[in-house]
C-alpha positions in Angstrom: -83.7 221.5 225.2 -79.9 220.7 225.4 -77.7 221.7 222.4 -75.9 219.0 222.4 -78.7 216.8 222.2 -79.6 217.6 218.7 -76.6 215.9 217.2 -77.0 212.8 219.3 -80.5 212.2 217.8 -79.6 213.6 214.0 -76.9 211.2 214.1 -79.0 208.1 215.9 -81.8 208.9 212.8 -79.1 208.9 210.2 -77.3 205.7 211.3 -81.2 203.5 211.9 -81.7 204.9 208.3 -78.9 203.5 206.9 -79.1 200.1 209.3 -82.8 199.4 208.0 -81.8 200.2 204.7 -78.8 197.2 204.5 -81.1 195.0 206.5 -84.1 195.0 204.9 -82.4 195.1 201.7 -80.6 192.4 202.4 -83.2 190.4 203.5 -85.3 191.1 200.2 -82.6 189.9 198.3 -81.7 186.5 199.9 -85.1 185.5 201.3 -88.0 187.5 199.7 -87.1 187.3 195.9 -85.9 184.3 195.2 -89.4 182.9 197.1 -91.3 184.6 195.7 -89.8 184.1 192.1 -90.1 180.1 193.4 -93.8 180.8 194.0 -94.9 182.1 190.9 -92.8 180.1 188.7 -94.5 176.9 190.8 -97.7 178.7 190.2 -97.2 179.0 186.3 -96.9 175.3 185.8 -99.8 174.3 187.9 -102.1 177.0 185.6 -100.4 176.0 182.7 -100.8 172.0 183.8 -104.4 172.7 185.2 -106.8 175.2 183.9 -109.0 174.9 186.6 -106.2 175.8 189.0 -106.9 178.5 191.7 -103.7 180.7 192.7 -103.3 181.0 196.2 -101.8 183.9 197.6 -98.3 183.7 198.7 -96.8 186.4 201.8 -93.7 186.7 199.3 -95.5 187.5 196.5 -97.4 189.9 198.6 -94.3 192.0 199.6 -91.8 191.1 196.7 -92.0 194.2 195.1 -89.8 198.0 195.4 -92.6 199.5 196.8 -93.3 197.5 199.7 -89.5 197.4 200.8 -89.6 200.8 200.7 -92.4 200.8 203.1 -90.8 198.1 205.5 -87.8 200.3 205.5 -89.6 203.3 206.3 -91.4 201.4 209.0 -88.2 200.1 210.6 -86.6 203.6 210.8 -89.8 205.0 212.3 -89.6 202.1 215.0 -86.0 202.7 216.2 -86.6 207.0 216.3 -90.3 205.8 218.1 -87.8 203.8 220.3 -85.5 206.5 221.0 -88.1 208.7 222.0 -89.5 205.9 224.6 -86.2 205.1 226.2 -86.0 209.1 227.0 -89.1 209.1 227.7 -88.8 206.4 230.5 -85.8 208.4 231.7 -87.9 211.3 232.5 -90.4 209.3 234.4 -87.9 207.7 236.6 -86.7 211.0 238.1 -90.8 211.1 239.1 -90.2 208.3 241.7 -87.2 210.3 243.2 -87.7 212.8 246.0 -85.5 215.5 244.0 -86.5 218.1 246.3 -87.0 216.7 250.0 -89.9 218.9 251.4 -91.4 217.0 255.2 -94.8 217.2 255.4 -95.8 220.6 257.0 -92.8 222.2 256.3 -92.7 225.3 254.3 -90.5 226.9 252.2 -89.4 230.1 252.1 -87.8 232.3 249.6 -84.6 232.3 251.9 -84.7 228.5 251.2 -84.8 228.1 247.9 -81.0 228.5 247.3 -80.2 225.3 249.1 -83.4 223.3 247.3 -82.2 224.1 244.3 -78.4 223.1 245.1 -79.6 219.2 245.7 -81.3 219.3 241.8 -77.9 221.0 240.6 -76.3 217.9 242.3 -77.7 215.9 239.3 -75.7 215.1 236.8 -75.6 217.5 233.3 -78.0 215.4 231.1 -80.3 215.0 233.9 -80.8 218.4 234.3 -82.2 219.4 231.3 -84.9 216.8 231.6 -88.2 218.2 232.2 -89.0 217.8 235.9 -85.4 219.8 237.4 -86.0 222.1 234.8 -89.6 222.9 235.8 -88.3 222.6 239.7 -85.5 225.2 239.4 -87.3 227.6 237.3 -89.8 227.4 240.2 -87.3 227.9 243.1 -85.3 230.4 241.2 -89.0 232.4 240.7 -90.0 232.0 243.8 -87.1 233.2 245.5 -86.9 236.4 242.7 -90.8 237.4 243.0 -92.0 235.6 246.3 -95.0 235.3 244.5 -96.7 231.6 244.7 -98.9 232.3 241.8 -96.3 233.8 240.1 -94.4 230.3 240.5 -97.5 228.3 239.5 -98.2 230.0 236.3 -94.1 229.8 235.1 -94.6 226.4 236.0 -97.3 225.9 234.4 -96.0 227.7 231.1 -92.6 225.7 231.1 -95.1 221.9 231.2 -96.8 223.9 228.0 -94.1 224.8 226.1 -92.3 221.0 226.8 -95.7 219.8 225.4 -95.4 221.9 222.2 -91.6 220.5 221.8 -92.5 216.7 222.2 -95.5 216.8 219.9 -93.1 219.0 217.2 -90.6 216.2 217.6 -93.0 213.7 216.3 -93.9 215.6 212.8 -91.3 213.6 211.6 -92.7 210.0 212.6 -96.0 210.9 211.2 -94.4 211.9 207.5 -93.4 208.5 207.7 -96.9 207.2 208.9 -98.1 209.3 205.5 -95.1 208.7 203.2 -95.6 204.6 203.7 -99.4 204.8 202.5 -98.4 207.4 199.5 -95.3 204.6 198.7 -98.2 202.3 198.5 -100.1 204.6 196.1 -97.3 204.9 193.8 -96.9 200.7 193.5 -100.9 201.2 192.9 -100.3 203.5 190.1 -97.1 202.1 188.5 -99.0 198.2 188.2 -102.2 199.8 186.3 -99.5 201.1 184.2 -97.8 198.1 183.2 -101.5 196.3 183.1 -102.2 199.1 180.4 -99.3 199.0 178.4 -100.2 194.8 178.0 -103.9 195.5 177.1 -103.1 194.2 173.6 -102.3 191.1 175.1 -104.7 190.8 177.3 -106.8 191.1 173.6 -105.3 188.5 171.9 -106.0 186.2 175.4 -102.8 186.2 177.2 -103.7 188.1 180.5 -100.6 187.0 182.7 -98.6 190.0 182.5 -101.9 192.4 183.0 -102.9 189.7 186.4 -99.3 190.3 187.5 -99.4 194.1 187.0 -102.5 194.1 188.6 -101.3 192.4 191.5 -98.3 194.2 192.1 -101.0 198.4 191.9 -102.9 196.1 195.0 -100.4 194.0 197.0 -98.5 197.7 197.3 -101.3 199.4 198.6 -102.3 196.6 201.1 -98.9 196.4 202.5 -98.7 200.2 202.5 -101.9 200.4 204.4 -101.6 197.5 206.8 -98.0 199.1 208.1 -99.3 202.8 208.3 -102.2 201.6 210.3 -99.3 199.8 213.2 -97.6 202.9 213.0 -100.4 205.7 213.5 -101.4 203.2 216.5 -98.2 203.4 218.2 -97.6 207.4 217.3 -100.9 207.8 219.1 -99.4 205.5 222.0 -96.0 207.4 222.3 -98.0 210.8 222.1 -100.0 209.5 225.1 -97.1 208.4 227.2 -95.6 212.0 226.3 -98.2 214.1 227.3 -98.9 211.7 230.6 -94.8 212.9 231.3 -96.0 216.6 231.1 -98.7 216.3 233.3 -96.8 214.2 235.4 -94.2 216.3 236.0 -96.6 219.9 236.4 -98.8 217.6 239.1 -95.0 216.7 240.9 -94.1 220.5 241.1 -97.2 221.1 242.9 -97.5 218.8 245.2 -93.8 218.1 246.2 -92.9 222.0 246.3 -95.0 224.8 245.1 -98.1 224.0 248.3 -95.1 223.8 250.5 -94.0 227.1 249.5 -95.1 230.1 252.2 -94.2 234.1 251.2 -93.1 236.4 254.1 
């Protein structure tokens, strides 16, 4: 993988932290809140009016609290790396439509050739040679033309696709802490309203059970949002970990057929 890559992406992680942090921050405070505060105080005087009265569940009560705007920023920062990691992604697969290495049907290469094959993938410019596919092609042309051994080629080949496999699916550890932080976030909201509904049990004695309802609904509104956001996520890990392994194979299955059956030892 390229050095200077790892910056790029540190820094493009850091700065979607900080950008879902203001946003969805800000967006609490102006718009979620201050609804939600309307909601429940409307709610009050309706119970308090009519005994009978039957709360209805309200999306900003639902997702007022710390916990879930913790989650939705978590979500939001596992979207834009998700993102990052399609737009490269969809890099890679471009180069598969382009004839990188132009081999005529029935031609053959030989080890003699390979120095001028593997001066057109040079050609490409520096970030688009330490994509997969040139890498995988000049590995082959460079071990073809140093063992003139087809198998030998196939198998390096072969061991390059592998080890690019390994390195996507590492890069994705960190999406799925997220995909298991959001749930645990969830957990915590669970935990911190039965502790509040506790600590009013007295009340809820003497027959003022408000508070414990409202502590109660903050321990399950947190785990449902928590729940219903790690669910998206995992489905769209699973997606991007398809579309990644789809690039490997991909690019092993274009090393084949565009150069390694052309290729004919002395």
């Amino acid at each position: 993988m390229n050095k200077k890559n790892i910056p790029v992406e540190f820094v493009f992680q850091l700065f979607a932290l900080i950008i879902a942090i203001i946003i969805v921050h800000a967006f609490y405070v102006s718009v979620v809140r201050p609804n939600a505060v309307e909601v429940i105080e409307e709610q009050n005087m309706l119970a308090a009016a009519n005994p009978d009265f039957v709360r209805e569940r309200s999306i900003w009560v639902l997702v007022k609290d710390f916990e879930q705007e913790a989650c939705f920023i978590l979500m939001f920062w596992a979207l834009a790396i998700m993102g990052y990691k399609a737009v490269k992604i969809g890099s890679e697969r471009r180069l598969l439509e382009v004839d990188l290495v132009p081999v005529a049907e029935g031609m053959r290469i030989l080890p003699e050739d390979t120095r001028e094959f593997a001066r057109q993938v040079q050609a490409l410019p520096d970030d688009r040679q330490q994509m997969l596919l040139p890498r995988a092609l000049l590995n082959a042309l460079r071990r073809f033309s140093s063992t003139r051994n087809i198998q030998d080629v196939a198998t390096s080949t072969h061991t390059i696709c592998e080890s690019e496999a390994d390195r996507l699916e590492s890069e994705l550890a960190m999406i799925r802490y997220i995909s298991w932080a959001i749930p645990s976030i969830g957990f915590i909201g669970t935990v911190r309203g039965i502790g509040e509904a506790l600590a009013q049990a007295d009340k809820a004695v003497q027959g003022d059970i408000a508070g414990v309802t409202q502590s109660l609904g903050v321990a399950f509104n947190s785990t449902f949002i928590a729940l219903l956001i790690s669910i998206f996520l995992m489905f769209l890990v699973h997606q991007l970990q398809l579309v990644q392994e789809r690039l490997v194979f991909d690019s092993e299955a274009y090393c084949d057929d565009k150069v390694i059956r052309h290729m004919k030892a002395d």
